[in-house]
C-alpha positions, 0 to 999 in steps of 0.5 A, a space after each residue: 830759143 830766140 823770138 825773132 823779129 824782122 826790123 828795117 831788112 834785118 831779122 833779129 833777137 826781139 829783144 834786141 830790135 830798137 827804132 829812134 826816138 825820133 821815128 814818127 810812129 814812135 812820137 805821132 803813131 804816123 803809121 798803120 799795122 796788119 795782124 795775121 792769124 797763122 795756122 799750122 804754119 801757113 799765113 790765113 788770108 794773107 793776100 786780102 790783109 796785105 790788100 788792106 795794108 796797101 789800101 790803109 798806106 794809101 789813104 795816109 799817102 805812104 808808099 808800101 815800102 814792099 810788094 806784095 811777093 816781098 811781103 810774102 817772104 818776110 812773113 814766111 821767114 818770120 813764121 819759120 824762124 820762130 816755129 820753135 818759139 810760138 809753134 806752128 799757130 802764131 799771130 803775125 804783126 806788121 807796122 809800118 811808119 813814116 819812118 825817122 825825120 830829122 826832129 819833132 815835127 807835125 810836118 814831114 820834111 821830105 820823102 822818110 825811108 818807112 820803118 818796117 816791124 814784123 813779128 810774131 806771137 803764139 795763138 791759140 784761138 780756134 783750140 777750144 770750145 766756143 765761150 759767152 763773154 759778155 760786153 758793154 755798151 760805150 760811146 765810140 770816141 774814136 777818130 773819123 777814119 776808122 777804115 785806116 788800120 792806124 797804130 793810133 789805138 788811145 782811143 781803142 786802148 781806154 774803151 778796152 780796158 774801161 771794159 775790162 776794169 768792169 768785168 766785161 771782155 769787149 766794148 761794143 761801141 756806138 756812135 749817137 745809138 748807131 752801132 759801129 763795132 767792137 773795139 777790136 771786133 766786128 759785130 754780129 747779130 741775128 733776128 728772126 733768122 737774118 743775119 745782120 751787120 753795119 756796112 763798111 764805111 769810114 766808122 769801122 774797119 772792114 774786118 778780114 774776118 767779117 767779110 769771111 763770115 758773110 761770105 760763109 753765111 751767104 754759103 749757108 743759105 744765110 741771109 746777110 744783110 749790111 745796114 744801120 742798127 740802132 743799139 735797141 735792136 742790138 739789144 733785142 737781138 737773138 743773138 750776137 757775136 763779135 769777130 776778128 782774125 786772132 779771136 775768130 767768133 765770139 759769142 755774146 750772150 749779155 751787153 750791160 745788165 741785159 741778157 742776149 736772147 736766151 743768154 746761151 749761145 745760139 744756134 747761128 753763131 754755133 753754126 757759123 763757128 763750125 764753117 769758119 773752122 771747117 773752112 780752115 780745115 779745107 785750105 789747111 
């Protein structure tokens, strides 16, 4: 069984997949990236993320090397040619960057051929029972425009793993005390039965899932409201849960040394987790 990736038109042994070190994702992350949960061997959503791809290649002016029928086809025989390797339930992971410029330079020297990466891992999110984790507080020291899902992930990499080093499975991140998101999430809370959540802006990145889950809680007779919180309602929230399209829902039941609610998980987020999988069902 070989792990095939799809790289720059040709489909090929992971293994053996090579970009030059002059590619300037490579040397200056110039670049940006989509991940696509795949269940039972069909892409989830995959029109709404290919529409934040195009919209992240916008913002950074490159053009999608790529329209959308023909981003449906690479992704659709990377599924198939690795069904014997990551099974019918896979992760999809598309790059694309500027491409290989004649030397290291800040700036382009002209029109770049984009460099193209697909390729796919096995998920198992959604196969098991709903699991509290716990999450930290830290101060989001990213960049301005997080809403451009950028390969440039230093940032997101140090606050992860400073969570993790101190026995935390997520960083929930603030900017002056105002929420913004996970490090790889969007958050959720409930309070007195509404649902609320930071509005999209240029401080966090509009979540596939996300939107998905308001749309779910509006279904539901949720009340969903988008606005600032600050990190002592977070705090002081019946309940929390972070989402994204490999993890799905996750609930956190405690941030730092302070229990969330009454430190089980709530009936909102059990609730919400039931539609989103019911909602899977439905189109699977």
């Amino acid at each position: 069984m070989t792990d095939t990736v799809f790289l720059n038109g040709d489909y090929v042994a992971k293994a053996n997949a090579k970009i030059s070190v002059l590619d300037r994702g490579f040397l200056f992350a110039d670049g940006v990236y989509e991940v696509i949960p795949v269940y039972r061997g069909k892409p989830f959503r995959v029109k709404e993320h290919l529409n934040r791809l195009f919209d992240s290649l916008r913002q950074i002016n490159l053009s999608s090397p790529y329209s959308e029928s023909q981003w449906l086809e690479i992704i659709t025989r990377v599924i198939v040619k690795n069904l014997n390797v990551h099974g019918d339930n896979q992760s999809i992971y598309l790059q694309v960057t500027r491409g290989i410029d004649s030397d290291r330079q800040h700036t382009v020297s002209g029109p770049l051929p984009a460099t193209v990466l697909v390729m796919a891992s096995k998920l198992t999110t959604g196969e098991s029972t709903l699991k509290g984790e716990k999450a930290t507080l830290l101060e989001d020291i990213r960049w301005l425009h997080c809403d451009i899902k950028s390969i440039a992930l230093l940032a997101n990499t140090l606050l992860v793993n400073q969570a993790k080093a101190n026995g935390f499975d997520e960083a929930i991140l603030h900017r002056q005390q105002w929420l913004t998101e996970g490090a790889s999430s969007n958050v959720f809370l409930v309070n007195n039965g509404q649902v609320l959540t930071p509005p999209k802006s240029q401080y966090i990145l509009g979540g596939i899932t996300r939107d998905l889950i308001i749309e779910l809680c509006q279904a539901s007779g949720l009340e969903v409201c988008q606005r600032r919180v600050h990190i002592k309602e977070l705090l002081d929230a019946d309940e929390v849960w972070i989402c994204s399209s490999t993890r799905e829902i996750s609930p956190i039941i405690a941030i730092d040394d302070k229990i969330i609610g009454s430190g089980r998980i709530g009936a909102t987020t059990r609730r919400m987790a039931a539609a989103l999988q019911a909602f899977k069902s439905e189109l699977l």
